[in-house]
C-alpha positions as CSV (number, residue, x, y, z in Angstrom):
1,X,103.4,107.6,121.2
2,X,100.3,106.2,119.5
3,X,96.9,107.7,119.6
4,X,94.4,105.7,121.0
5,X,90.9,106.0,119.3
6,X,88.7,108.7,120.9
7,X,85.2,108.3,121.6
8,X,83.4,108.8,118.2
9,X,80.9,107.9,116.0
10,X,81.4,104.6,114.7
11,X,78.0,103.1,113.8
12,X,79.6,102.3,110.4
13,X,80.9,99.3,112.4
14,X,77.6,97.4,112.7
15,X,77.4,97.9,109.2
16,X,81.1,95.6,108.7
17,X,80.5,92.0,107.3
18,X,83.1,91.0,110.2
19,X,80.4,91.8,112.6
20,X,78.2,89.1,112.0
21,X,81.5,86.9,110.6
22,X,82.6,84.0,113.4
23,X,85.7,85.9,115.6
24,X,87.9,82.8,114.5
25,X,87.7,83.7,110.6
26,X,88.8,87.0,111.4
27,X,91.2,86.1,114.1
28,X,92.7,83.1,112.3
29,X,95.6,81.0,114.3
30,X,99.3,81.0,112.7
31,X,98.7,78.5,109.7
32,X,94.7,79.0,108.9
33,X,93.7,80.1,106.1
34,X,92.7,84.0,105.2
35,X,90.9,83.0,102.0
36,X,87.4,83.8,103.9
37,X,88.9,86.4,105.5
38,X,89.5,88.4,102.5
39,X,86.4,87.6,101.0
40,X,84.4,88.9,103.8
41,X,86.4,92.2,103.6
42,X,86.3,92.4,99.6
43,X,82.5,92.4,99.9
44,X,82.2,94.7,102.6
45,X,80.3,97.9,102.0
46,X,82.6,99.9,105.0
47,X,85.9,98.9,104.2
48,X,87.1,102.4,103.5
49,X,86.0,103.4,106.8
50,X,87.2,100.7,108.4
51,X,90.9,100.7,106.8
52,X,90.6,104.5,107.8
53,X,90.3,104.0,111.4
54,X,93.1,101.3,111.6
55,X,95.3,103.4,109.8
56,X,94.6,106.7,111.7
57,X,94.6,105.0,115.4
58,X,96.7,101.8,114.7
59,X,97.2,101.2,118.7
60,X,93.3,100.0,118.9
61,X,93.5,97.0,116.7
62,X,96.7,94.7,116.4
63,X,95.9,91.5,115.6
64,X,93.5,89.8,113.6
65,X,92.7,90.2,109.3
66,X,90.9,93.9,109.4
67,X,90.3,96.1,106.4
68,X,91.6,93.7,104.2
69,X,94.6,93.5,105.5
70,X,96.9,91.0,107.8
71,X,98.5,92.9,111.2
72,X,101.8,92.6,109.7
73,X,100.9,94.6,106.4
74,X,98.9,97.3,108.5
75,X,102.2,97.6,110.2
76,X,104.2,97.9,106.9
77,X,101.9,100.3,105.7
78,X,101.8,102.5,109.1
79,X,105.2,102.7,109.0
80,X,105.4,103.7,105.4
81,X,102.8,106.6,106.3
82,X,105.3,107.8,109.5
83,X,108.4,107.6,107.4
Protein backbone atom coordinates (compact mmCIF):
# COMPACT_ATOMS: atom_id res chain seq x y z
CA UNK A 1 0.00 0.00 0.00
CA UNK A 2 1.40 3.47 -0.71
CA UNK A 3 1.30 6.37 1.61
CA UNK A 4 -0.45 9.18 0.45
CA UNK A 5 1.14 12.59 1.54
CA UNK A 6 -0.42 13.90 4.82
CA UNK A 7 -1.30 17.41 5.35
CA UNK A 8 2.02 19.28 6.06
CA UNK A 9 3.97 22.06 5.74
CA UNK A 10 5.04 22.47 2.28
CA UNK A 11 5.62 26.22 1.68
CA UNK A 12 9.02 25.15 0.28
CA UNK A 13 6.85 24.48 -2.85
CA UNK A 14 6.22 28.16 -3.81
CA UNK A 15 9.71 28.48 -3.49
CA UNK A 16 10.22 25.52 -6.69
CA UNK A 17 11.32 27.04 -10.08
CA UNK A 18 8.54 24.59 -11.53
CA UNK A 19 6.05 26.77 -9.90
CA UNK A 20 6.24 29.71 -12.02
CA UNK A 21 7.71 27.10 -15.08
CA UNK A 22 4.74 26.59 -17.97
CA UNK A 23 2.89 23.00 -16.80
CA UNK A 24 3.82 21.68 -20.41
CA UNK A 25 7.72 22.00 -19.76
CA UNK A 26 7.33 20.05 -16.81
CA UNK A 27 4.65 17.72 -18.08
CA UNK A 28 6.29 17.17 -21.46
CA UNK A 29 4.33 14.70 -24.10
CA UNK A 30 6.08 11.30 -25.22
CA UNK A 31 8.87 12.68 -27.62
CA UNK A 32 9.44 16.52 -26.16
CA UNK A 33 12.27 17.39 -25.07
CA UNK A 34 13.43 17.44 -21.04
CA UNK A 35 16.49 19.72 -21.74
CA UNK A 36 14.46 22.70 -20.03
CA UNK A 37 13.11 20.47 -17.74
CA UNK A 38 16.27 19.67 -16.13
CA UNK A 39 17.58 22.92 -16.31
CA UNK A 40 14.81 24.32 -14.36
CA UNK A 41 15.39 21.66 -11.69
CA UNK A 42 19.32 21.93 -11.68
CA UNK A 43 18.86 25.57 -10.66
CA UNK A 44 16.32 25.15 -8.25
CA UNK A 45 17.02 26.17 -4.69
CA UNK A 46 14.39 23.18 -3.18
CA UNK A 47 15.22 20.39 -5.06
CA UNK A 48 16.31 18.37 -1.97
CA UNK A 49 13.01 18.95 -0.53
CA UNK A 50 11.26 18.34 -3.32
CA UNK A 51 13.10 14.87 -4.46
CA UNK A 52 12.40 14.17 -0.62
CA UNK A 53 8.75 14.31 -0.72
CA UNK A 54 8.47 12.26 -4.09
CA UNK A 55 10.57 9.71 -2.74
CA UNK A 56 8.89 9.47 0.75
CA UNK A 57 5.09 9.59 -0.68
CA UNK A 58 5.62 8.37 -4.30
CA UNK A 59 1.70 7.83 -4.81
CA UNK A 60 1.16 11.81 -4.97
CA UNK A 61 3.14 12.54 -7.98
CA UNK A 62 3.39 10.07 -11.08
CA UNK A 63 3.90 11.70 -13.97
CA UNK A 64 5.64 14.56 -15.13
CA UNK A 65 9.83 15.61 -14.78
CA UNK A 66 9.97 16.36 -10.77
CA UNK A 67 13.09 16.60 -8.68
CA UNK A 68 15.19 16.12 -11.52
CA UNK A 69 13.99 13.19 -12.44
CA UNK A 70 11.63 11.40 -15.21
CA UNK A 71 8.51 9.22 -13.60
CA UNK A 72 10.18 6.22 -14.81
CA UNK A 73 13.59 6.84 -12.84
CA UNK A 74 11.56 7.92 -9.66
CA UNK A 75 10.10 4.52 -10.07
CA UNK A 76 13.52 2.76 -10.47
CA UNK A 77 14.75 4.42 -7.67
CA UNK A 78 11.61 3.70 -5.34
CA UNK A 79 11.84 0.39 -6.01
CA UNK A 80 15.51 0.22 -5.34
CA UNK A 81 14.74 1.97 -1.80
CA UNK A 82 11.82 -1.04 -1.05
CA UNK A 83 14.06 -3.77 -2.16
Amino acid sequence: MERMRPETDDSWRKSANCATTDPEVMFPRPGDSLKMAKKICEMCEVQVQCEADLLQYPASEQHGFQAGMTATERRKIIKEMSS
